[in-house]
matplotlib code that plots the C-alpha trace (Angstrom):
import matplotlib.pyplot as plt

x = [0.0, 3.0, 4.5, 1.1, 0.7, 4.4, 4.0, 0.9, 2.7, 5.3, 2.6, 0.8, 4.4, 5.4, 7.7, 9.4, 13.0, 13.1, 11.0, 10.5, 13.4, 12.4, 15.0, 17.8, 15.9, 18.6, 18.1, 20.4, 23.8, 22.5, 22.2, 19.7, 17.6, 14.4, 11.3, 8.3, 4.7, 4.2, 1.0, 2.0, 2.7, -1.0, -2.4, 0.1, 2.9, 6.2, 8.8, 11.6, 15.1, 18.2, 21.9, 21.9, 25.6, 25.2, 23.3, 25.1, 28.5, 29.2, 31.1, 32.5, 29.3, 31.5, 32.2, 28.7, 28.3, 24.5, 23.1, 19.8, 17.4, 16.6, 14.3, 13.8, 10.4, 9.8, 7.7, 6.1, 5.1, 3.7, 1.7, -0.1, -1.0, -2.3, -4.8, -5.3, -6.9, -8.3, -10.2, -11.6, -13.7, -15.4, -17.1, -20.8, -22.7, -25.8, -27.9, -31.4, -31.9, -35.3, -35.6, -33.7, -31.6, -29.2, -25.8, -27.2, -25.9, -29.3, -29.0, -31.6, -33.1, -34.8, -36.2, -36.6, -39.8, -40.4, -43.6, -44.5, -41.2, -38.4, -35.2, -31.7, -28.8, -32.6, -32.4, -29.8, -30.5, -28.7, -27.0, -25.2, -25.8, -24.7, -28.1, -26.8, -23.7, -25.5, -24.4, -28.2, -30.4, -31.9, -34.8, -33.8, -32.0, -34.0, -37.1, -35.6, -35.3, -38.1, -38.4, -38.6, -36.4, -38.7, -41.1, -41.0, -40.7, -42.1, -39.9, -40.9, -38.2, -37.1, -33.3, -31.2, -31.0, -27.4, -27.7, -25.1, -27.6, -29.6, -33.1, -32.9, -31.8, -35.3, -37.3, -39.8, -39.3, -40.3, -38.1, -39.5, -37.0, -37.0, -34.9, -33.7, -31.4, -29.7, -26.0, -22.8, -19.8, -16.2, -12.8, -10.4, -6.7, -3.2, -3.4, -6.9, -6.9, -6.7, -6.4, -10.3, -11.2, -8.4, -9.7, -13.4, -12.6, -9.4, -8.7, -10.5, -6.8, -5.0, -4.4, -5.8, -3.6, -2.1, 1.5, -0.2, -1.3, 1.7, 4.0, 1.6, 2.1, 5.4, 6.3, 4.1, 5.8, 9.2, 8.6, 6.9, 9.7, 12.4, 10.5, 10.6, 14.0, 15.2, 13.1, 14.2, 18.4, 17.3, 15.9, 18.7, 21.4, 19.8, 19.8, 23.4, 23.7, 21.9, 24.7, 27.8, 26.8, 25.7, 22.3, 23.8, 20.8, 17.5, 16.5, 14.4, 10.8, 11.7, 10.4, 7.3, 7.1, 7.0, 5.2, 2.3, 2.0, 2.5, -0.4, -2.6, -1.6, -2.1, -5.6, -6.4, -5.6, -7.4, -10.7, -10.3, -9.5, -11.2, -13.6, -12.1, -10.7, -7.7, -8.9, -11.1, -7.9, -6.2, -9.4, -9.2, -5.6, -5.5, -3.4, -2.7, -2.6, 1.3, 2.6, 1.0, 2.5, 5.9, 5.9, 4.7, 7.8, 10.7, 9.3, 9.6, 12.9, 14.6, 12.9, 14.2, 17.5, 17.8, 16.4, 19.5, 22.2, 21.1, 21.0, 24.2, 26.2, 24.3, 25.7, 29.4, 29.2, 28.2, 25.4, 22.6, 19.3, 19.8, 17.1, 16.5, 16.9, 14.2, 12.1, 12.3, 12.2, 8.7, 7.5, 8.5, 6.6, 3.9, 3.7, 4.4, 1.8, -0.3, -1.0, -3.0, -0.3, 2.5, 0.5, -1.5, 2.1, 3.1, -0.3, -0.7, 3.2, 4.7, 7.5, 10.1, 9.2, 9.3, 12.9, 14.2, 13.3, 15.0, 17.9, 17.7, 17.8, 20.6, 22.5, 21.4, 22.6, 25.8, 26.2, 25.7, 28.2, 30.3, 28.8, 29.1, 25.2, 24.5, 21.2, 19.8, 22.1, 20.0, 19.8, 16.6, 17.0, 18.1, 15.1, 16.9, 15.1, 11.5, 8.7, 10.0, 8.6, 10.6, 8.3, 6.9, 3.5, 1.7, 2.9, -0.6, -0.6, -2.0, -0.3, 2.2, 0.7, 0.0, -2.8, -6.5, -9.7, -12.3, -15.4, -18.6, -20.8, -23.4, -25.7, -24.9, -24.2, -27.9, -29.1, -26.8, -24.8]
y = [0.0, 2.3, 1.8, 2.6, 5.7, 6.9, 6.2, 8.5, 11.2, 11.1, 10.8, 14.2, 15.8, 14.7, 17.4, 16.1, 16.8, 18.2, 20.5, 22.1, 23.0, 26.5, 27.9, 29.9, 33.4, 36.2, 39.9, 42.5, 41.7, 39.8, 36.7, 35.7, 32.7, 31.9, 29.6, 29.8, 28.6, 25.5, 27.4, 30.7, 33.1, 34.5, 33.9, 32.1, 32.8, 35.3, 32.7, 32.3, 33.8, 32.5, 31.5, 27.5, 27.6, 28.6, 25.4, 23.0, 21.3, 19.8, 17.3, 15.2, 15.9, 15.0, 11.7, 10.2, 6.6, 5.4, 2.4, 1.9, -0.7, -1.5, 1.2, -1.3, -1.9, -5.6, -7.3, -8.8, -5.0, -4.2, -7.2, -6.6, -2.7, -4.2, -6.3, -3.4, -1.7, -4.2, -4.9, -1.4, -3.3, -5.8, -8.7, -8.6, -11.6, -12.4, -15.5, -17.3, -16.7, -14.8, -14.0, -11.8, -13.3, -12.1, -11.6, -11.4, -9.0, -7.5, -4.9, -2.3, 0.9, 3.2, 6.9, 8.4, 10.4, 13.4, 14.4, 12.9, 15.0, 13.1, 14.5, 15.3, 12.2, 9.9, 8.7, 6.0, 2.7, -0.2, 0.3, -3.1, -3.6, -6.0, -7.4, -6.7, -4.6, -1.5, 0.3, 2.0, 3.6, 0.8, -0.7, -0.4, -3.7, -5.4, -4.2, -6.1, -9.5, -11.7, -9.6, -10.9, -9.9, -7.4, -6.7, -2.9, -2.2, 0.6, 1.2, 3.8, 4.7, 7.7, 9.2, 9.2, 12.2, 12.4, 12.4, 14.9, 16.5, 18.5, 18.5, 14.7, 14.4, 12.8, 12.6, 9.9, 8.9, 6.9, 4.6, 3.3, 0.2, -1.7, -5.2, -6.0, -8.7, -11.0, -10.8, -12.4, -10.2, -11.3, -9.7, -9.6, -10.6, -10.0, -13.4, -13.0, -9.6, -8.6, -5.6, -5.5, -5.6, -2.6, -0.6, -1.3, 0.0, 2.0, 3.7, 7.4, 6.5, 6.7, 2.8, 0.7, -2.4, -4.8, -3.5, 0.3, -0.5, -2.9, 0.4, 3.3, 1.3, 0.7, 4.2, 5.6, 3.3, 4.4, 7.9, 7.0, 4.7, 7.5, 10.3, 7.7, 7.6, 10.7, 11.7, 9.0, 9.3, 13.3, 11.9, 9.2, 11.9, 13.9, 10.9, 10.4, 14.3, 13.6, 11.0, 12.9, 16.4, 17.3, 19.7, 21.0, 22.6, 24.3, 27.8, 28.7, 28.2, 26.5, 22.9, 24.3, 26.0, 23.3, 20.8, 23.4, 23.8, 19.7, 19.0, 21.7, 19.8, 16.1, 17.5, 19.1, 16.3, 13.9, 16.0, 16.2, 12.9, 10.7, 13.3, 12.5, 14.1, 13.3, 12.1, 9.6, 8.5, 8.0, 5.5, 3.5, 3.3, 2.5, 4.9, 6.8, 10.7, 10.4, 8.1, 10.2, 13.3, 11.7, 10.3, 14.2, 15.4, 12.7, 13.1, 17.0, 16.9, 14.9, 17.2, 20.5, 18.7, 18.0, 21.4, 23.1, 21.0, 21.4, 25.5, 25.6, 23.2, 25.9, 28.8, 27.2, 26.1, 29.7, 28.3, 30.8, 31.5, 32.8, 34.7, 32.9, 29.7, 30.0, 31.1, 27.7, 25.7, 27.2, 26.7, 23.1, 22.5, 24.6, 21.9, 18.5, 19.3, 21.0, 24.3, 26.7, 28.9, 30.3, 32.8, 29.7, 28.1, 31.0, 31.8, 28.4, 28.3, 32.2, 33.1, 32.6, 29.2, 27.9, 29.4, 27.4, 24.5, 25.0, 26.1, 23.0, 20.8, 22.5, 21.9, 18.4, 18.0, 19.5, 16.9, 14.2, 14.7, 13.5, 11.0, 7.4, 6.1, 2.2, 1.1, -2.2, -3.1, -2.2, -4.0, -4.4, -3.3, 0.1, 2.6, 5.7, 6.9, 5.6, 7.9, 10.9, 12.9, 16.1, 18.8, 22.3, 20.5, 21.1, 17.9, 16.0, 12.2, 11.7, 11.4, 9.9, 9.6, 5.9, 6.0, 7.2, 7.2, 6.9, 8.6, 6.9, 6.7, 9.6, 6.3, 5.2, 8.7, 9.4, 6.6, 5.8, 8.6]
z = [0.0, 0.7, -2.6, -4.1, -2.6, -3.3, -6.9, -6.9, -5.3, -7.6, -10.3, -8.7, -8.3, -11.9, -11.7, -8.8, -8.9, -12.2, -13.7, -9.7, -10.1, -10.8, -9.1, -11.1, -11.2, -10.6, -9.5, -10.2, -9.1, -5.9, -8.5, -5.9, -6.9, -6.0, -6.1, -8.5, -9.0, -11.3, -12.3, -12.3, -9.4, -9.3, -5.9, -4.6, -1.9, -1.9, -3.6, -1.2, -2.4, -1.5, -2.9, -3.9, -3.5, 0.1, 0.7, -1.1, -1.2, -4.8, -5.4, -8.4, -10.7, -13.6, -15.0, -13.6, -14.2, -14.5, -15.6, -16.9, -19.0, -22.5, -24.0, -27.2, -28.7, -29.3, -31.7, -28.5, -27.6, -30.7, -31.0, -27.6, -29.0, -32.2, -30.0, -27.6, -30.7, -31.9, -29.4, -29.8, -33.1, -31.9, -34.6, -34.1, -35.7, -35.8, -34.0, -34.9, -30.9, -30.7, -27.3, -24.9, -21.9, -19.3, -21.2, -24.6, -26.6, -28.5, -31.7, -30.9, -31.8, -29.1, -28.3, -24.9, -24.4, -22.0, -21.4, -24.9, -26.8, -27.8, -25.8, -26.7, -26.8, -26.1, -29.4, -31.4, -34.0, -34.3, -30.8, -29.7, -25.9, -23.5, -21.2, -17.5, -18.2, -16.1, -19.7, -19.1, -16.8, -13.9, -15.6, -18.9, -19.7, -17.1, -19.2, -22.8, -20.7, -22.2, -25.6, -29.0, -31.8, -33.5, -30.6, -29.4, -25.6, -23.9, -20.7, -18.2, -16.3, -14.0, -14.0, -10.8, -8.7, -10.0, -13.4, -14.7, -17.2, -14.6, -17.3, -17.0, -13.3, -10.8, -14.0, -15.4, -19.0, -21.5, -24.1, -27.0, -27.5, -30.7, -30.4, -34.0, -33.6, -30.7, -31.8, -30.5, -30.1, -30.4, -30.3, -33.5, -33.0, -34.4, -36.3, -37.7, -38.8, -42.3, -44.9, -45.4, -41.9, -40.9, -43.8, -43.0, -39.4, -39.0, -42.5, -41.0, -38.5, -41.9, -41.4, -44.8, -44.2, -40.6, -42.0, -41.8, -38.4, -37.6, -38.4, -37.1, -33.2, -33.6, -34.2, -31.9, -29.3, -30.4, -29.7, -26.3, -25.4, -26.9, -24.7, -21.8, -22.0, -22.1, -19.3, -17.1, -17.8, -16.6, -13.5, -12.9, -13.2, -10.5, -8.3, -9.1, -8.1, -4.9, -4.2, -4.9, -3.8, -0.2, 0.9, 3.8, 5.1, 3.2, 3.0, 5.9, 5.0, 1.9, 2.6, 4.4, 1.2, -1.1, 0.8, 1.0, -2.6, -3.5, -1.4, -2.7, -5.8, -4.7, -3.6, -6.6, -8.8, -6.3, -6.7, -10.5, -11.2, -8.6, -6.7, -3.3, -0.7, 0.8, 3.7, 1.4, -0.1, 3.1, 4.2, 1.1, 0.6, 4.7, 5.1, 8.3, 8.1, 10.2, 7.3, 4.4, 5.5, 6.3, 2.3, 1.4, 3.5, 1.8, -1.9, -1.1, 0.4, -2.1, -4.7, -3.3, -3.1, -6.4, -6.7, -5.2, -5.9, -10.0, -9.2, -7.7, -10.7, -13.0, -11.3, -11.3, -14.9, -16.2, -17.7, -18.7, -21.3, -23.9, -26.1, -29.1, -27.9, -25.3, -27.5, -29.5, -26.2, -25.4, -29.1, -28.4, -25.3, -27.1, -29.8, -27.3, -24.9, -26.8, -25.5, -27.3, -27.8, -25.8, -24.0, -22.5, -21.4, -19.3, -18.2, -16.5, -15.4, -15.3, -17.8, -15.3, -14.0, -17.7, -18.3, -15.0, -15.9, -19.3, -17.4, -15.3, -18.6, -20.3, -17.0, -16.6, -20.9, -19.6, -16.9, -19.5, -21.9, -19.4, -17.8, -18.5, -19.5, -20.7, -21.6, -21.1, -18.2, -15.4, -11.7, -10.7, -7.4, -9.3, -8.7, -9.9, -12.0, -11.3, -10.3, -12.3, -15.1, -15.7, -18.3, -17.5, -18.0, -14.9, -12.7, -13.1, -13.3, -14.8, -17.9, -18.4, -21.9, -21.1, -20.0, -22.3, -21.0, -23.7, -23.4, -24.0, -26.7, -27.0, -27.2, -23.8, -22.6, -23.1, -20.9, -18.0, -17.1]

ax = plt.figure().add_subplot(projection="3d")
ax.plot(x, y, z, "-o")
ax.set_aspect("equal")
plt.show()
């Protein structure tokens, strides 16, 4: 349970000892640096300044040696994402069964009345649905079992109180149901699929043949693997960092700081993403509210380590922004996380915290050209580099870019939600 809840931190903080590191903001000839907002400085709390190298003791930052696994797509891989998508096209076939059962998949057509007027999203034919998959409202695939194929149903049904379209929510309905066919339903594979099927179903994806789509997942894995990658040598450099250099102490306030603004975070995402508090989280995850914040305070910690210690290399190596070519690093996150434009970027993040964490890549590049990286070689026991995502992209979990949720159909939308 522990390890669950730290990889969900680190999800929530996906800019965890990275793309925090915000920190290389100078003023005047102080060459102070200082803190700033993931979303912007609007609202939020004086940054803390202070001098990184005051903090930290480097030491041999050069010369790194970090070892991590194979970033290689395999056929294996691909063929798994072929059947993933696959199995978004499901073979419907039809039976001589002419009567409606529990589990039957039934090809119908239907209409939801209100007060005797046909209501928006009430209305779909030749919808395939599943008999006791709770797809619709309660009653309505209760109501089909015992129908005949070509019988019409009239269901009268009410919407629950928490229906999400407020019109609908508490009221009494009618659907006129039409059962055309009883159908069986079966998933297409790797080995049966074939040109005509993929360009029956997939060609509006720009795939007309299995080599299309064979080629279309493996490049799209590629670049998620090559993105992966890059990401997590970043994030095992500043572990390496965190070995050879010493935090001697933290700015005062500076952890109080930080902590304060993850959680608002963690809650925020929790809301949005699960609509739970964190107190809800800590009951199902049996979590007590001691542990939780002592995980809160270690992931911060190490992050404003990494924080400092990647400030204070930056400030010995000279290294700085120039100009032009952060104005094509913004254009680039602009594009790769898709933004509306730039003025969306630093809206959400502030112009400054977007140029530290350039700064903080350009030192971590810097690091690497010396450092001695092999791929593919990993230890297991090696956990360097796990948990960490490293963009300006607000640190949600969310995305790894993994991870899709698909929305349903306006069909089913209309009757369940």
């Amino acid at each position: 349970m522990k390890k669950k809840l730290m990889l969900l931190l680190c999800a929530v903080c996906a800019a965890a000892l990275f793309s925090g590191c915000g920190t290389g903001k100078k003023e005047n000839d102080s060459k102070k640096e200082t803190t700033e907002e993931a979303e912007g400085t609007e609202g939020k709390a004086e940054p803390i300044q202070y001098n990184a190298d005051e903090y930290v003791e480097l030491g041999e930052y050069t010369g790194l040696t970090i070892s991590l696994g194979s970033y290689d797509v395999t056929d294996e891989e691909v063929k798994e994402q072929v059947n993933a998508s696959l199995a978004d096209y499901p073979v419907y076939e039809d039976l001589d069964k002419d009567t409606v059962e529990e589990g039957d998949f039934v090809n119908i057509d239907y209409e939801g009345l209100k007060d005797g007027v046909a209501f928006n999203g009430g209305t779909a034919q030749g919808v395939v649905l599943e008999i006791g998959s709770d797809s619709f409202i309660d009653g309505f695939e209760d109501g089909l079992v015992g129908a005949k194929v070509g019988e019409e149903v009239a269901l009268d049904l009410t919407f629950p109180e928490g229906y999400q379209n407020e019109e609908l929510a508490g009221q009494d309905v009618v659907f006129n149901v039409k059962v055309n066919k009883i159908v069986s339903k079966s998933v297409m594979t790797y080995e049966q699929a074939d040109d005509a099927f993929i360009e029956k179903n997939m060609s509006s994806q720009g795939y007309h043949t299995v080599k299309d789509l064979e080629e279309g997942i493996r490049k799209t894995l590629e670049e998620n693997k090559a993105a992966t990658k890059k990401t997590e040598t970043q994030a095992a450099v500043i572990n390496k960092l965190r070995e050879v250099c010493k935090v001697k102490s933290f700015p005062d306030g500076l952890l109080d700081q930080r902590i304060k603004e993850y959680m608002e975070r963690f809650e925020s995402n929790l809301q949005a993403s699960y609509g739970i508090k964190v107190e809800d989280y800590l009951k199902s995850t049996n979590t007590t509210e001691e542990d939780f914040n002592e995980q809160v305070k270690q992931l911060v910690t190490e992050t404003v380590e990494g924080e400092l210690i990647i400030s204070a290399i930056a400030k010995k190596e000279g290294i700085e922004v120039k100009d032009e070519e952060f104005a094509e690093y913004k254009k680039n996150i602009v594009e790769t996380y898709g933004y509306a434009n730039e003025e969306a970027l630093i809206g959400q993040h502030g112009e400054e915290y977007v140029k530290n964490v350039f700064l903080s890549e350009k030192t971590v590049d810097k690091i690497l050209e010396s450092a001695k990286v092999t791929y593919g070689e990993k230890d297991a026991s090696d956990d360097s580099a796990k948990g960490e995502e490293k963009t300006p992209a607000d640190g949600s979990a969310e995305d790894g870019g993994k991870e899709t949720s698909e929305e349903g159909t306006g069909k089913e939308e209309s009757s369940k939600e």
